[in-house]
ZAMARFI-719970 format. One record per residue (C-alpha): x, y, z; residue in three letters; chain. Coordinates in nm, 2 decimals. Each point is the difference from the previous one (the first is absolute). Example, Ala and Ser with C-alpha at 12.3 -4.5 7.8 and 13.67 -1.06 7.14 Angstrom:
REM ZAMARFI-719970
[[1.23, -0.45, 0.78], ALA, A]
[[0.14, 0.34, -0.07], SER, A]
***
This chain:
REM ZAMARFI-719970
[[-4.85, -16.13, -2.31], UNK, A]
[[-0.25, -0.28, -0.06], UNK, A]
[[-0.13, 0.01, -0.40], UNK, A]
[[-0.38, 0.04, 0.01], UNK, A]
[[-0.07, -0.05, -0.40], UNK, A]
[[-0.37, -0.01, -0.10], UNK, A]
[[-0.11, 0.14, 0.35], UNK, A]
[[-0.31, 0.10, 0.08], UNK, A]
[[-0.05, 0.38, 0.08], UNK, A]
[[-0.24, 0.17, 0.31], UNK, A]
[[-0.08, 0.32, 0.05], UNK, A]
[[-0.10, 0.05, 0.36], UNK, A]
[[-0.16, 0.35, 0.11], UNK, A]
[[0.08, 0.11, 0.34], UNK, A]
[[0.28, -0.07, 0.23], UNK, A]
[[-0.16, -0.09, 0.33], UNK, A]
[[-0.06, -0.35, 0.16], UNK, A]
[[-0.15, -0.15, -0.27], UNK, A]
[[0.19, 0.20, -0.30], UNK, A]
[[0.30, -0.14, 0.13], UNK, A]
[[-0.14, -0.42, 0.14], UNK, A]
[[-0.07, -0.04, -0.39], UNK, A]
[[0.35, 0.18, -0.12], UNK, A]
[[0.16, -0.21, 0.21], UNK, A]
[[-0.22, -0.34, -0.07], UNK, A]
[[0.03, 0.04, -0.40], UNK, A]
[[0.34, 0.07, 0.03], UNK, A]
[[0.03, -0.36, 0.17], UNK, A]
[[-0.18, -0.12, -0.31], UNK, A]
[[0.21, 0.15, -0.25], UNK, A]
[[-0.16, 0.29, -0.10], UNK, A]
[[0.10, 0.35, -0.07], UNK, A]
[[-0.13, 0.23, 0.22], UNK, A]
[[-0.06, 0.40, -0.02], UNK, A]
[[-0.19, 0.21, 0.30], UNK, A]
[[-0.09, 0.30, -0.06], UNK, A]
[[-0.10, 0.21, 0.34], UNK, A]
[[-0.20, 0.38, -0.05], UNK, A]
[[0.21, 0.12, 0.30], UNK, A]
[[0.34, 0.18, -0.08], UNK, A]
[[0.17, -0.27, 0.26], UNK, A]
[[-0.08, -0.26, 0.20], UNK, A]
[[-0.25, -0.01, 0.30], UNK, A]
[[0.19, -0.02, 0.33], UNK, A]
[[-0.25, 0.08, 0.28], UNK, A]
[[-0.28, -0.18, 0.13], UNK, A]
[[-0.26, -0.12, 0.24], UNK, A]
[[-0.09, -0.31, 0.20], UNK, A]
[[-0.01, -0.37, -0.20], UNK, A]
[[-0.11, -0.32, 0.13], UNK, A]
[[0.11, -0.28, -0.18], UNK, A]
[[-0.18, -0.31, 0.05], UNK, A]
[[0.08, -0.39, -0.10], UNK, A]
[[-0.02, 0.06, -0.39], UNK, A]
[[0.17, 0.27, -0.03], UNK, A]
[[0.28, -0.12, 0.25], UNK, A]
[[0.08, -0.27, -0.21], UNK, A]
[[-0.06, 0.15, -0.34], UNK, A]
[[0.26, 0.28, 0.12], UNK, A]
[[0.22, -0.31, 0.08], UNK, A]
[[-0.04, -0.20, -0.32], UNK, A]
[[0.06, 0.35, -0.16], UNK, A]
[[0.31, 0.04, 0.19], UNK, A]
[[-0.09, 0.32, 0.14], UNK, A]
[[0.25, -0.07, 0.28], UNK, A]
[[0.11, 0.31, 0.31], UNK, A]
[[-0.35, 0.01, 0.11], UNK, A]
[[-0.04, -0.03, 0.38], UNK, A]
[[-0.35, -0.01, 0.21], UNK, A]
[[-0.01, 0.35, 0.21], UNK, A]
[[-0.26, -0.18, 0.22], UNK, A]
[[0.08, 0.08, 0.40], UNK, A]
[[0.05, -0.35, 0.14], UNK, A]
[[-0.26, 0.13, 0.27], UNK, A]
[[-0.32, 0.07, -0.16], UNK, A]
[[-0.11, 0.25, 0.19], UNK, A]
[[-0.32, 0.21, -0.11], UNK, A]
[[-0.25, 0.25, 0.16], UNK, A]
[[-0.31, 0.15, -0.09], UNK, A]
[[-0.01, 0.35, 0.12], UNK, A]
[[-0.27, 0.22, 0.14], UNK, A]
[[-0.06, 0.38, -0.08], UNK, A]
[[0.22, 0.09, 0.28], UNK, A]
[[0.24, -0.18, -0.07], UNK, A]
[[-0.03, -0.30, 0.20], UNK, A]
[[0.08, -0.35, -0.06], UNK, A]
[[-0.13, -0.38, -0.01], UNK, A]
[[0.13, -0.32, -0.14], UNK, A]
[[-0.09, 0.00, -0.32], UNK, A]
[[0.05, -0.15, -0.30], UNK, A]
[[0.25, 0.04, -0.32], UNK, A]
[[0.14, -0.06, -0.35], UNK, A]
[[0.26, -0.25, 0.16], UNK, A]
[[-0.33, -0.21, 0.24], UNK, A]
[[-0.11, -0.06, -0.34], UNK, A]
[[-0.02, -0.41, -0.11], UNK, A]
[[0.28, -0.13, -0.28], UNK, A]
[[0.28, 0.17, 0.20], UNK, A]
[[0.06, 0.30, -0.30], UNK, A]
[[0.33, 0.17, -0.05], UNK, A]
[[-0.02, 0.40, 0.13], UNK, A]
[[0.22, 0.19, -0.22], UNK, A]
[[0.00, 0.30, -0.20], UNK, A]
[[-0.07, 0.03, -0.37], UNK, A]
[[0.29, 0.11, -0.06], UNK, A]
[[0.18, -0.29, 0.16], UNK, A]
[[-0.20, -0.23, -0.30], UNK, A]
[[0.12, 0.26, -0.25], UNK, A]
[[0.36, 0.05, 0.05], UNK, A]
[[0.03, -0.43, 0.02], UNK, A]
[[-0.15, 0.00, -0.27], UNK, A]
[[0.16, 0.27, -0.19], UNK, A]
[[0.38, -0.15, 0.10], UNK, A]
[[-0.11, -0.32, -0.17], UNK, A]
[[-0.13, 0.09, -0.34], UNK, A]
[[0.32, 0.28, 0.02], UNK, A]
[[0.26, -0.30, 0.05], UNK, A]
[[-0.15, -0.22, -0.31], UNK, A]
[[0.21, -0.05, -0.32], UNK, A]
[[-0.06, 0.14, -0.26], UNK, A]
[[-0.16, 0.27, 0.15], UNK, A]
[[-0.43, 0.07, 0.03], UNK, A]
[[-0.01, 0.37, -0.20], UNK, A]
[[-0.14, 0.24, 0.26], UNK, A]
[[-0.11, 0.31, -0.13], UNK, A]
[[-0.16, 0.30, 0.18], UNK, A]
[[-0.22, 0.31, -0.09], UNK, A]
[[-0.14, -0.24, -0.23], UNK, A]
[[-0.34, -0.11, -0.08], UNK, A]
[[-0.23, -0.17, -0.24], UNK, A]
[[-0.21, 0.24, -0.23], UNK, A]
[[-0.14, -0.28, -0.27], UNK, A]
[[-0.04, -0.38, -0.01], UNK, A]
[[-0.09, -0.19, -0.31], UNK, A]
[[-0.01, -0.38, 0.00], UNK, A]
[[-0.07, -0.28, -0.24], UNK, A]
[[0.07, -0.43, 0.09], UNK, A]
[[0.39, 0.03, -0.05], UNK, A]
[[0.07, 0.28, 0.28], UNK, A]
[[-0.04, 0.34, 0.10], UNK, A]
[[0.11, 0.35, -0.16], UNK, A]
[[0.05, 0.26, 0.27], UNK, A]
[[0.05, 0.42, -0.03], UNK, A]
[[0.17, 0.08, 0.27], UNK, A]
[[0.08, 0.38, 0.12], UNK, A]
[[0.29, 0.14, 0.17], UNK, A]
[[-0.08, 0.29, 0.20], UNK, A]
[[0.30, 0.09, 0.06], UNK, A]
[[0.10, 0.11, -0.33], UNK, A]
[[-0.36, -0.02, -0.17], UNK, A]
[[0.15, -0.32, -0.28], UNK, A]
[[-0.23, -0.25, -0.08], UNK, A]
[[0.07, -0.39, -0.17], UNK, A]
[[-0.15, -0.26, -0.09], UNK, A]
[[0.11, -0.33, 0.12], UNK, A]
[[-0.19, -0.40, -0.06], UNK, A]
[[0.04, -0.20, 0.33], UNK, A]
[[-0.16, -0.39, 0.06], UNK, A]
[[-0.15, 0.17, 0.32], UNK, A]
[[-0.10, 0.30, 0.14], UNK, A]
[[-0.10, -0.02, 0.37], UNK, A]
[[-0.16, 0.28, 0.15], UNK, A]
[[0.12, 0.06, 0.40], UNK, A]
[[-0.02, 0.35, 0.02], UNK, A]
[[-0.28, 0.02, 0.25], UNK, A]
[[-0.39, 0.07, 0.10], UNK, A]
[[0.05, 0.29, -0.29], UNK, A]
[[0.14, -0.25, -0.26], UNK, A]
[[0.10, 0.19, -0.31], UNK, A]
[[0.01, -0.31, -0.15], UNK, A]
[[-0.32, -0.13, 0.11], UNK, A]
[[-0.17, 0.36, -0.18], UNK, A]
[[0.18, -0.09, -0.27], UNK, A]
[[-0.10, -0.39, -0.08], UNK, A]
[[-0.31, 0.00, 0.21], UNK, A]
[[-0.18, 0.29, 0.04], UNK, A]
[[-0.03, 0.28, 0.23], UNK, A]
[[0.03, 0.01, 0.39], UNK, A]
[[-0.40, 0.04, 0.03], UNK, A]
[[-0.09, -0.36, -0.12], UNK, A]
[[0.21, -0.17, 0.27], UNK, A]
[[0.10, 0.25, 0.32], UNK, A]
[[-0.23, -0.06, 0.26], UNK, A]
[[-0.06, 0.23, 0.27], UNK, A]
[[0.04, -0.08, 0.38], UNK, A]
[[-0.10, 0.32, 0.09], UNK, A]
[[0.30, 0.01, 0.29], UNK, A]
[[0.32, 0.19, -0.02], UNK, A]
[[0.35, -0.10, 0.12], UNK, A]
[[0.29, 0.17, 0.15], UNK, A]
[[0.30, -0.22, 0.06], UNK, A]
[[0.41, 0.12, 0.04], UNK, A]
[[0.31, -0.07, 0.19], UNK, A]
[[-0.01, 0.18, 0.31], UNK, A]
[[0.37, 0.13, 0.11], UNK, A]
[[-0.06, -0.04, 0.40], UNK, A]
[[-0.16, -0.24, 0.23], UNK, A]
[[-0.35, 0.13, 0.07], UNK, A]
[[-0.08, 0.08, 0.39], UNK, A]
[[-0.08, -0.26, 0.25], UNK, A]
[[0.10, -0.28, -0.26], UNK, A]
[[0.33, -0.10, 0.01], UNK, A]
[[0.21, -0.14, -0.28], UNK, A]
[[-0.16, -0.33, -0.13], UNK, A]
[[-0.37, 0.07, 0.20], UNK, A]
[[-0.31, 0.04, -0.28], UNK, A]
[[-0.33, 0.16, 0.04], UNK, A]
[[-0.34, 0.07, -0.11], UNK, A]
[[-0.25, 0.30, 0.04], UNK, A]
[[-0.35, -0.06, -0.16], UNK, A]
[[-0.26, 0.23, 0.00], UNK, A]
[[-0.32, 0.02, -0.23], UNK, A]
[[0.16, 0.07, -0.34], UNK, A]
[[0.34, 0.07, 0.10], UNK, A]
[[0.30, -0.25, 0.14], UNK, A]
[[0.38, 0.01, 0.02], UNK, A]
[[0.22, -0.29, -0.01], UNK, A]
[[0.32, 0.02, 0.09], UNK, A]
[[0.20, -0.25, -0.15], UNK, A]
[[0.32, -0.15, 0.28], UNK, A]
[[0.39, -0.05, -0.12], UNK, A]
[[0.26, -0.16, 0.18], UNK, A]
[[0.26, 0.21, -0.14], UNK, A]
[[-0.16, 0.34, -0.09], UNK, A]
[[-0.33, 0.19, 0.08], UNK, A]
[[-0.31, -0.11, -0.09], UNK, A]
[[-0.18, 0.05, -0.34], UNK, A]
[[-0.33, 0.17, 0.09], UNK, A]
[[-0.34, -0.06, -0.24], UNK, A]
[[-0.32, 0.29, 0.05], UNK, A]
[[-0.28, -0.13, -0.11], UNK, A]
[[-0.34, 0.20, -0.05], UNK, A]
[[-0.36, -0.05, -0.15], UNK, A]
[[-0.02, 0.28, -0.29], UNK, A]
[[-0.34, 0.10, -0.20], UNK, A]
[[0.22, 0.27, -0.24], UNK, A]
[[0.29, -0.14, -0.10], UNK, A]
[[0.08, 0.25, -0.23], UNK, A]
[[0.00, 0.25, 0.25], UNK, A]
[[0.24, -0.21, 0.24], UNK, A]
[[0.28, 0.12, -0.25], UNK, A]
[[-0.07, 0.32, 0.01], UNK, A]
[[0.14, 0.02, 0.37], UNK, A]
[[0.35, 0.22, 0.01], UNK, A]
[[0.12, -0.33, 0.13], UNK, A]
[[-0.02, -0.38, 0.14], UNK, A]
[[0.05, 0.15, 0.34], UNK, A]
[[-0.23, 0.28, -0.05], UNK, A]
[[-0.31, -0.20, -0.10], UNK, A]
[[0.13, -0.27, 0.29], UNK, A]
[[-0.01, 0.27, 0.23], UNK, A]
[[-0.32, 0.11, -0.10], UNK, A]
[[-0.15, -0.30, -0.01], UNK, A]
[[0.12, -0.16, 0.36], UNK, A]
[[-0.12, 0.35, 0.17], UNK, A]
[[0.18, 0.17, 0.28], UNK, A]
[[-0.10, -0.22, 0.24], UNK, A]
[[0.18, -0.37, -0.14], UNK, A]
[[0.22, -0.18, 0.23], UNK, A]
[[0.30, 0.09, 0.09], UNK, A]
[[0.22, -0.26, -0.24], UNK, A]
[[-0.24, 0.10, -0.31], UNK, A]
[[0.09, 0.36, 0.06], UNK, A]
[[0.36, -0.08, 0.01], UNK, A]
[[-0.04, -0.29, -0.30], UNK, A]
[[-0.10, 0.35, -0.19], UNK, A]
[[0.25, 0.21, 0.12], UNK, A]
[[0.27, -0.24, -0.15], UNK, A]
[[-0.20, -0.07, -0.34], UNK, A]
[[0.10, 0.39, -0.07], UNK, A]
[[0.32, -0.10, 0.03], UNK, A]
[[0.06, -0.33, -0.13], UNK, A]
[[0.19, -0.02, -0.31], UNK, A]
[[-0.26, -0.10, -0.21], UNK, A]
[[-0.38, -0.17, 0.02], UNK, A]
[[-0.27, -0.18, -0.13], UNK, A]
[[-0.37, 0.24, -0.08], UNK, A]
[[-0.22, -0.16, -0.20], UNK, A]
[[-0.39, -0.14, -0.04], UNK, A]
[[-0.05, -0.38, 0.10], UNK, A]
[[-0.10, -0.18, -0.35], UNK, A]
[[0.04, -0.36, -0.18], UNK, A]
[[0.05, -0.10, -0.31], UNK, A]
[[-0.25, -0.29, -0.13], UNK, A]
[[0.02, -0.13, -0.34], UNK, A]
[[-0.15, -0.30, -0.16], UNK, A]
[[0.36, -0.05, -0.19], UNK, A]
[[0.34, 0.10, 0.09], UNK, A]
[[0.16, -0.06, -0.37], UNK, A]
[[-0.09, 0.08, -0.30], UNK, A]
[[0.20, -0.23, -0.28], UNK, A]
[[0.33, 0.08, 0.07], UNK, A]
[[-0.04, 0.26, 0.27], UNK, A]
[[-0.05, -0.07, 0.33], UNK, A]
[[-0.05, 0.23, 0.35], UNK, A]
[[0.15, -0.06, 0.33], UNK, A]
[[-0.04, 0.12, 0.33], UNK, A]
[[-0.19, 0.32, 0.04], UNK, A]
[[-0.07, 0.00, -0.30], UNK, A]
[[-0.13, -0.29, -0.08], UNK, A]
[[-0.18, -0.06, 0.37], UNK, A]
[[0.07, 0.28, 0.27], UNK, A]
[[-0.13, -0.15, 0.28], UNK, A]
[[0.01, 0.33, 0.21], UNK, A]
[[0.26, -0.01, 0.35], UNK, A]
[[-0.28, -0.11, 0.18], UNK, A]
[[0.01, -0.36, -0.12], UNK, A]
[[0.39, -0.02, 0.12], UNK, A]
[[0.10, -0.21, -0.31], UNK, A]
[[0.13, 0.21, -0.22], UNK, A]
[[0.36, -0.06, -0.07], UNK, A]
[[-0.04, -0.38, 0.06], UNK, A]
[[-0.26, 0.01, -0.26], UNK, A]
[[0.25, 0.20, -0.22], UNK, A]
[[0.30, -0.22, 0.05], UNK, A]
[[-0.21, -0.32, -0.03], UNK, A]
[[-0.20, 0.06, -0.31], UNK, A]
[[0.32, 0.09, -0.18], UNK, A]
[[0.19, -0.29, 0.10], UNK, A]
[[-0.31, -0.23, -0.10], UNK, A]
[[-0.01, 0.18, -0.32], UNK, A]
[[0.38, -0.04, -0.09], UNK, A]
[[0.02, -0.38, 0.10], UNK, A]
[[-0.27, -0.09, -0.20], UNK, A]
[[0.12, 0.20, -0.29], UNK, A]
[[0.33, -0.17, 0.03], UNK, A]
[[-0.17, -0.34, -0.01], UNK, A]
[[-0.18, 0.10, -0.26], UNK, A]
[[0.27, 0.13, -0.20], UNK, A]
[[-0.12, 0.19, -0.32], UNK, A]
[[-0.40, -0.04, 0.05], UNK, A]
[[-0.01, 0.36, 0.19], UNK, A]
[[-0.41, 0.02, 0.00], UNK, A]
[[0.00, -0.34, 0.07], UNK, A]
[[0.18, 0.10, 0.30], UNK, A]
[[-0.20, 0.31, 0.07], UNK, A]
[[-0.30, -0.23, -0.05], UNK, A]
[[0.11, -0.27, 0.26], UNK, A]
[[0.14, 0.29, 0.26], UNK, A]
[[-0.32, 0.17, 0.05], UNK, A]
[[-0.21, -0.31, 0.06], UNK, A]
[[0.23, -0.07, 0.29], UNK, A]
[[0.02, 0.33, 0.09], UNK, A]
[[-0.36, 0.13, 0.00], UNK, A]
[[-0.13, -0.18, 0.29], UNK, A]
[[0.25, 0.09, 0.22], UNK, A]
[[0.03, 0.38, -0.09], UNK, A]
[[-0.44, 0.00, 0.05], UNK, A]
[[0.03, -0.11, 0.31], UNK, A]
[[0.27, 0.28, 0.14], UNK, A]
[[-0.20, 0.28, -0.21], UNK, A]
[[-0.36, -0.16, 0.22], UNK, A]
[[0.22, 0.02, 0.29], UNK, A]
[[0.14, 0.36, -0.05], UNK, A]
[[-0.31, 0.15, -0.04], UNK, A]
[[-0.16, -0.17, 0.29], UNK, A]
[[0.29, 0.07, 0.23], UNK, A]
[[-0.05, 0.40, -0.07], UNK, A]
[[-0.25, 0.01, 0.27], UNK, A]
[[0.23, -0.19, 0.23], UNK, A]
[[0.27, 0.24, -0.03], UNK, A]
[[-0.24, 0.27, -0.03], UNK, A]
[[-0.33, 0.03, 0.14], UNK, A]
[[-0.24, 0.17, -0.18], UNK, A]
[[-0.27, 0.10, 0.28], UNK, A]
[[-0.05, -0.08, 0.38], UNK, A]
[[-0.15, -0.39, -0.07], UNK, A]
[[0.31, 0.00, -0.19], UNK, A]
[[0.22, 0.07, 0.28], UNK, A]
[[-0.23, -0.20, 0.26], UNK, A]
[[0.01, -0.33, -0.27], UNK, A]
[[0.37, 0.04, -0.06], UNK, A]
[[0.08, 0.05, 0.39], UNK, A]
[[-0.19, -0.33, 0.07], UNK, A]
[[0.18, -0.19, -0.30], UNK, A]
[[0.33, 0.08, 0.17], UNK, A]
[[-0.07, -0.14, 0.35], UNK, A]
[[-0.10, -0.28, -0.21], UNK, A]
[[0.33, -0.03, -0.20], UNK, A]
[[0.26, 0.08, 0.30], UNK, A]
[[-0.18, -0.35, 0.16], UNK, A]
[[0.21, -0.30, -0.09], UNK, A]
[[-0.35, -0.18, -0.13], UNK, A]
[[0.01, 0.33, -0.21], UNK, A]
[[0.30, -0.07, -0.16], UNK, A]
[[-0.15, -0.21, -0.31], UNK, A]
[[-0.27, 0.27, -0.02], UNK, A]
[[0.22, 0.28, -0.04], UNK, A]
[[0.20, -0.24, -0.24], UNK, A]
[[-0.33, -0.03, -0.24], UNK, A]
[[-0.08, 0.38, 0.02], UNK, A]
[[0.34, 0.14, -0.08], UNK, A]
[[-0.03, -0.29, -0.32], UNK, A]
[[0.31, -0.24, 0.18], UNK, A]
[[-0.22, -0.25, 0.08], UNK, A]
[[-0.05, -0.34, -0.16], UNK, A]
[[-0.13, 0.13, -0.36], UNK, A]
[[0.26, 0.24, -0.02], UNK, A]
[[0.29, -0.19, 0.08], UNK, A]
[[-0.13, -0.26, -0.25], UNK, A]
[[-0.05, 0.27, -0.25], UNK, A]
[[0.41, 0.14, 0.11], UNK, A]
[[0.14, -0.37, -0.09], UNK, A]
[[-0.20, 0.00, -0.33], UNK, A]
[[0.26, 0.33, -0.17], UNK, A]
[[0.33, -0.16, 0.17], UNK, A]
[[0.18, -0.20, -0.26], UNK, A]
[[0.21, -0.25, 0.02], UNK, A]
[[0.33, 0.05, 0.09], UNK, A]
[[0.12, -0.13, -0.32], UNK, A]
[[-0.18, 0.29, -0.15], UNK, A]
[[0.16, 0.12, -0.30], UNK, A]
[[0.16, -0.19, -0.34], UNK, A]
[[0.20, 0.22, -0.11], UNK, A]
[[0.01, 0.09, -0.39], UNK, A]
[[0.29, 0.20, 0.03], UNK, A]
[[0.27, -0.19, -0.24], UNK, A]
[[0.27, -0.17, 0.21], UNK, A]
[[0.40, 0.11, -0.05], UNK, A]
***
C-alpha cells in the first residue's frame, strides 16, 4: 500500500455519477476520500442516459471502463398516431454528435468498480448525511449523521463537495434553501425500464407520441427493452403527487382513448421494477462554491432530462475540476476559482437549451404541436441536419463550448508521495 503522508482529505456527498467522477479524480491526485450516500445501499436501477463527446472522454480519462453504447446499429424511429399508427420519425440516436445510449446504471456501476478497485480504499458510508457545516480559510468542519444508528461526529476535510442532487442537503446547508435557486418548468416526468418490448415496435425500433401537453418517448436498446419517458404540462404540481401512483396519474392523464403503445407503455410502468415521478425543475446559481465547498451536478446545475446532458455534464465537470486541482496542487479555491470560469459557459448553454427543448419534447398547446411537427420535417431533411444540430445545442457553439472542460490528457500531477 502506497504511503499518502500529509494528504489532503474530501468529503464528497452523494454517491451517484458525480459523487463518485470526483472520488475517483482526487483519489488520482492523492487525496483521501470519504462518500457519504443517505441511501442504506447503493442505487442499482435506472433510466435512459445519453452520453455525449465530453462525457465519453471524461468517463475515459476517469477510467470508467465496461461501458458499451446500447444504440441499435439501425436507427430506426417512428412517431405514432392516436391509433397507433406509424411514420418515420425521428429519435434520441438521429440526433448530431453520435451520443452513447445506455442506461444510468451502466455509468454507475463503471464507475462504482473503479473507485471500489483503488488502494487505499475511498471510505463509503451509507445512511449517512450532513446535518452542519462550518468553515473558515484552512478547510471545512462537517456534522455528519448516521441514520442508521442515530451517532453523530464531527470530522475537518480540505473539501466538501456536495453531489447529492436537485434536493442538495448540502446546498441547504452552505447556501440557502431550495426556494432561492429551484426553478419551476411547470412539466412533469415519468421515465422507467420497461420489462417487455412495447406492441408494434420491435426490439431496437423508438417512438414518439405528442399531443398538446402530453408526449411519450420511448427510448430503443439493442439488447433489452426500451426505457420509456411521459412527459405532461402540469398547473398543480403539488397535486401530481398526490396520485396513488405514476401509472395512475399517467393513466389519467393520457385518457382512455391514447394509442395503443401509450396504453401498453402504462400497463408495464405498473410493473416495472422501479421509476422515475417527479416535477421538471433547474437549478441556477450565480456560484457553484462557496470557499471550500463546491456543488456538482444536480446540485449545483440540474439541467432537467429535457436538455439530454446530464451525465456528460456530471462526468465532465468533475473530471475538469479534479485535473485542475491536481495541477494546482494545494491552492484548492484557486482551483475552484479557475474550474467554474471554464465551466460556467458551457453548463449556461445546456441549462438555455434544456428549458427550450421542453416544448420540443412536450408541447404545450396545439401551435405547439403544429410548430414542433413542422421543425421535424425540417430536421429529418439532410439540409436540416445542422439545424437540428444548433437546436439540440451540438452545433458549432456547443461543441466549442464541449472542447473547452476536456483536459489534457496529461491531466493530473500527482501529489501522492512516490514508494
Amino acid at each position: 500500500m502506497k504511503e499518502r503522508n500529509d494528504s489532503q482529505r474530501a468529503l464528497i456527498v452523494g454517491l451517484g455519477i458525480s459523487g463518485m467522477a470526483m472520488a475517483k479524480g482526487l483519489h488520482e491526485c492523492g487525496w483521501d476520500v470519504t462518500v457519504v450516500e443517505r441511501a442504506p445501499e447503493r442505487r442499482r436501477g435506472g433510466y435512459f442516459v445519453g452520453l455525449f463527446a465530453a462525457g465519453k472522454v471524461a468517463a475515459k480519462q476517469l477510467g470508467f471502463d465496461g461501458m458499451r453504447n446500447r444504440a441499435p446499429k439501425v436507427r430506426d424511429n417512428y412517431a405514432l398516431g392516436k391509433n397507433g399508427e406509424k411514420r418515420r420519425g425521428l429519435g434520441f440516436g438521429d440526433l448530431p454528435g453520435d451520443p452513447w445510449l445506455v442506461l444510468r446504471s451502466d455509468i454507475e456501476n463503471a464507475a462504482y468498480e473503479a473507485i471500489d478497485a483503488l488502494d487505499p480504499k475511498v471510505d463509503v458510508r451509507y445512511s449517512t448525511v450532513p446535518t452542519r457545516v462550518e468553515q473558515d480559510g484552512a478547510g471545512v468542519d462537517v456534522w455528519l449523521k448516521d441514520s442508521s444508528d442515530g451517532t453523530e461526529s464531527r470530522e475537518r476535510y480540505d473539501l466538501l463537495v456536495g453531489a447529492d442532487g436537485v434536493h442538495s442537503t448540502v446546498r441547504k446547508l452552505v447556501f440557502g434553501p431550495d426556494e432561492k435557486y429551484i426553478r419551476h418548468l411547470g412539466y412533469m416526468i415519468v421515465a422507467s425500464q420497461i420489462p417487455e418490448d412495447l406492441p408494434g415496435l420491435e426490439r431496437g425500433q423508438g417512438a414518439t407520441f405528442a399531443e398538446a401537453g402530453k408526449s411519450l418517448w420511448v427510448f430503443p436498446f439493442k439488447d433489452r427493452p426500451a426505457t420509456v419517458m411521459f412527459s405532461y404540462k402540469a398547473d398543480d404540481v403539488a397535486a401530481e403527487f398526490a396520485a396513488a401512483s405514476p401509472a395512475a396519474r399517467i393513466r389519467e392523464v393520457y385518457g382512455p382513448r391514447a394509442a395503443p403503445q401509450v396504453k401498453a407503455a402504462i400497463d408495464q410502468l405498473e410493473r416495472a421494477d422501479e421509476s422515475l415521478f417527479d416535477e421538471a425543475v433547474q437549478v441556477r446559481m450565480d456560484r457553484w462554491h462557496k470557499g471550500r465547498v463546491v456543488l456538482m451536478g444536480d446540485a449545483g446545475w440540474c439541467l432537467t432530462l429535457y436538455s439530454r446532458m446530464g451525465a456528460s455534464t456530471a462526468l465532465a465537470s468533475a473530471n475538469l475540476l479534479t485535473a485542475i486541482i491536481g495541477q494546482r496542487r494545494g491552492d484548492v479555491e484557486g482551483a475552484l476559482e479557475e474550474w467554474e470560469a471554464r465551466s460556467r459557459p458551457f453548463i449556461r448553454h445546456y441549462q438555455k437549451v434544456g428549458a427550450r427543448n421542453r416544448a420540443f419534447f412536450t408541447p404545450a398547446g396545439r401551435a405547439g404541436g403544429t410548430a414542433r411537427a413542422l421543425a421535424m420535417s425540417v430536421f429529418k431533411r439532410p439540409w436540416g441536419r445542422s439545424l437540428l444540430a444548433s437546436f439540440v445545442g451540438t452545433g458549432r457553439k456547443g461543441n466549442g463550448l464541449m472542447k473547452s472542460v476536456i483536459p489534457a490528457r496529461g491531466r493530473i500531477s500527482s501529489s501522492r508521495p512516490r514508494e
